[in-house]
C-alpha positions, 0 to 999 in steps of 0.5 A: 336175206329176205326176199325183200331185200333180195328185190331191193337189191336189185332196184339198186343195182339197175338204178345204180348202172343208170346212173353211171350211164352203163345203161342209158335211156333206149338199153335193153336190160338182161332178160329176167333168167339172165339177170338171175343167173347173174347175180345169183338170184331166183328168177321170180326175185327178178322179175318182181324187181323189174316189176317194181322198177317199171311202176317206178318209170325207171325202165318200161316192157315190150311185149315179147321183147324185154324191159328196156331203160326209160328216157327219163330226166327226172331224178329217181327219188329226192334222196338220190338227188345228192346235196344241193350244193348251189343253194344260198345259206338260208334259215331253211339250209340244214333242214333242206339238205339234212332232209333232202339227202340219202342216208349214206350221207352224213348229217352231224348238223341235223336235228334227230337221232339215227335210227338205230338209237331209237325204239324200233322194237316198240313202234313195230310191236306198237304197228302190230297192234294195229289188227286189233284196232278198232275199224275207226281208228284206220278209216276215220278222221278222228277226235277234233282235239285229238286221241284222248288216250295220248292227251291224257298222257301227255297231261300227265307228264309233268306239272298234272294238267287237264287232258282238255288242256291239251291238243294234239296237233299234225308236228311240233312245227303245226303247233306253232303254226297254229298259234302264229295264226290264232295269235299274230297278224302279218306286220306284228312283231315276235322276239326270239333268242340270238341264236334260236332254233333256224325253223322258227325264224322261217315260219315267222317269215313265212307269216309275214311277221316282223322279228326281233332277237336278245342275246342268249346267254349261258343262263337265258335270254339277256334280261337287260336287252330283254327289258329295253326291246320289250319298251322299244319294240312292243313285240306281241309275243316271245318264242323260246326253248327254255330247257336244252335250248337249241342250238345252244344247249343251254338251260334258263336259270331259275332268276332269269325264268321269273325275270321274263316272266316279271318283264312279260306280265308288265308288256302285256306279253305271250311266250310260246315256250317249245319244250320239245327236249325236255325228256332229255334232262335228267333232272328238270330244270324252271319250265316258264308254263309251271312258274306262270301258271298256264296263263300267258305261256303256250306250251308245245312239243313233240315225239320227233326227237324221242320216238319218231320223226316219221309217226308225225305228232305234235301238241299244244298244252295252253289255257282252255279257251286258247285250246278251243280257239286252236281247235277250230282253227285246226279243223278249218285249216287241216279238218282235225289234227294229227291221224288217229292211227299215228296217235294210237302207235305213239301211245302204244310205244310210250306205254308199253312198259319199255319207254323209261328204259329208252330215255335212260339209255339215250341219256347214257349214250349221248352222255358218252357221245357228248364227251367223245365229240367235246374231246375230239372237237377241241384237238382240231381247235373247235370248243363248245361254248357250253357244257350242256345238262343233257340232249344230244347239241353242242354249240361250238366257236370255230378257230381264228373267226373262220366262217362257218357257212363256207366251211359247210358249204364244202363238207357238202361236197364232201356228203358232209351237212353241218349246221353253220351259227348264222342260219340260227341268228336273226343278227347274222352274228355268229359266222364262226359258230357251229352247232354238232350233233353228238349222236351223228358223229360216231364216224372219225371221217367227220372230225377228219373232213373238219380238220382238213376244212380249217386247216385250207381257209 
């Protein structure tokens, strides 16, 4: 091991007997050679560890009398606090306690891939790159609209746009943030797919706007139900995934594509189509932004789901003035978009020759994934209720109209997040659904855990 790891398995150590009270605030922890000699280390691994511990307000010196544990109560890192197990089943449920638990813990309702599945290699040659960048690339804010390079990348990809077409903007969620604050005003009302991705329910909330949803079925939004909460309710504007939609994995047919469209060019309406998983399908599938010409949709996305959730990027393909306008406003909110450091690594990871081969063998291994989880979901009675294209969601219907958030509710305690229908439904009506994530499933204990759960309600 490095010596690196070395260290880190030190701060374990005396955290983990801090925790389970072997150690208790005033303690005196074993001199820095003892500790050594203990766990079969260098002294100098020990005392950097110490070292680090003490920056950490874990433990504090004495000068000429040792390290000692601190009288601290709070938690030593959000990760280490565990699941949040008296937090009501809101829209933001899975997104808390995926993001807020340790890796240990594990995560078949959160919304990314694990880590060994993505392309560490590439980033880290991509990283290393970085002492060839140029002085302003590490030190200053960056183009307005964001690094040209990836605009033109992204412009690229797809139906060919222009690169000023395109902003690069701080997450796929500060995209839409963006246009809710370009495009709506508290009190307007937006219509979203029933179910839908649970963040955009909480980001509409957040701006104060009123909400309305449509049946989503295997082929889109319900075009009946569309058409009449278009003529009772005059939302401003319609917030989807057309391709691999999450939660249901399902996929807008061409009919139902130009239907919307027919339906919107007559409302007067705008659609903010998040295309975040569209490197997903193996073939592509209607996109509303191509079929109505970049005239009344807002494109958005990001690289979470392909490259990485931690090197945060997210862009806005839109009409030019629309480009403009969200320009400005992401100046005033956030003084530019995201660092152009980030921007330089993902174009690095997406050009480097390796990305094609990435994306292939994630469609080959969610493929297998898929089925495995199908197969193993349906011997203890849960069934999708869709056979997706692609992409790594299946939404499944639970046994006996068991209620899913109680069943989440105590997998959790069991370090176990799953992701129940309701926090996706703006009706509330899909109690006894649940959306899976295939590639955070490779581990039998889930199926176990799941098995047990429905067979006690």
């Amino acid at each position: 091991m490095t010596k690196t790891t070395l260290r880190t398995s030190v701060t374990h150590e005396i955290k983990r007997r801090v925790r389970s009270r072997a150690l208790v605030p005033g303690d005196r922890l074993p001199s820095i050679r003892a500790f050594a000699r203990e766990q079969n280390l260098s002294p100098s691994t020990v005392s950097e560890a110490y070292d680090l511990l003490v920056a950490e307000g874990v433990i504090f010196a004495r000068q000429g009398s040792g390290f000692y544990v601190a009288d601290r109560t709070q938690p030593f890192a959000v990760a280490e606090t565990g699941p949040q197990l008296d937090r009501s089943v809101d829209p933001l449920w899975v997104a808390r306690q995926s993001i807020d638990t340790g890796e240990n813990i594990e995560k078949p309702g959160c919304g990314w891939l694990p880590a060994d599945w993505m392309p560490v290699g590439s980033l880290r040659r991509a990283m290393r790159k970085q002492a060839t960048f140029e002085n302003h690339v590490l030190t200053n804010y960056g183009n307005a609209q964001g690094h040209i390079e990836l605009r033109q990348h992204i412009a690229q990809q797809g139906d060919p746009t222009d690169p000023n077409a395109v902003l690069l903007t701080g997450s796929g969620s500060q995209a839409l943030d963006l246009i809710c604050r370009l495009m709506l005003r508290p009190g307007d009302t937006v219509l979203i797919d029933d179910p839908c991705y649970f963040n955009f329910n909480a980001l509409l909330r957040a701006h104060q706007i009123n909400i309305v949803s449509v049946p989503f079925t295997t082929n889109g939004p319900d075009l009946d139900h569309f058409a009449r909460i278009l003529t009772r309710e005059k939302p401003r504007l319609y917030l989807t995934n057309s391709a691999l939609h999450n939660p249901t994995g399902a996929t807008i047919s061409q009919t139902t594509a130009q239907g919307v469209l027919n339906l919107t060019k007559a409302h007067d309406l705008l659609i903010v189509e998040d295309d975040i998983f569209s490197e997903f399908e193996s073939t592509p599938s209607p996109r509303l932004a191509s079929l109505d010409g970049m005239q009344r949709v807002l494109r958005i996305g990001s690289f979470s789901k392909t490259l990485s959730a931690s090197l945060r990027c997210g862009y806005i393909i839109a009409r030019p003035d629309w480009i403009k306008a969200l320009t400005d406003l992401q100046v005033a909110t956030n003084f530019g978009g995201p660092s152009p450091f980030v921007s330089s690594i993902l174009h690095a990871a997406l050009t480097d020759g390796s990305y094609r081969k990435h994306m292939a063998t994630l469609h080959k291994r969610l493929g297998l994934a898929r089925t495995e989880a199908i197969t193993k979901l349906e011997t203890i009675g849960i069934k999708p209720t869709i056979q997706p294209r692609g992409g790594f969601y299946l939404w499944c219907e639970l046994p006996a109209q068991t209620d899913a958030a109680k069943i989440a509710q105590a997998a959790l305690k069991q370090d176990l997040v799953l992701a129940p229908g309701n926090v996706f439904s703006a009706s509330q009506s899909k109690t006894s659904f649940m959306r899976f994530n295939v590639s955070q499933m490779q581990n039998d204990r889930c199926y176990e855990i799941l098995n047990t759960l429905l067979n006690e309600t």
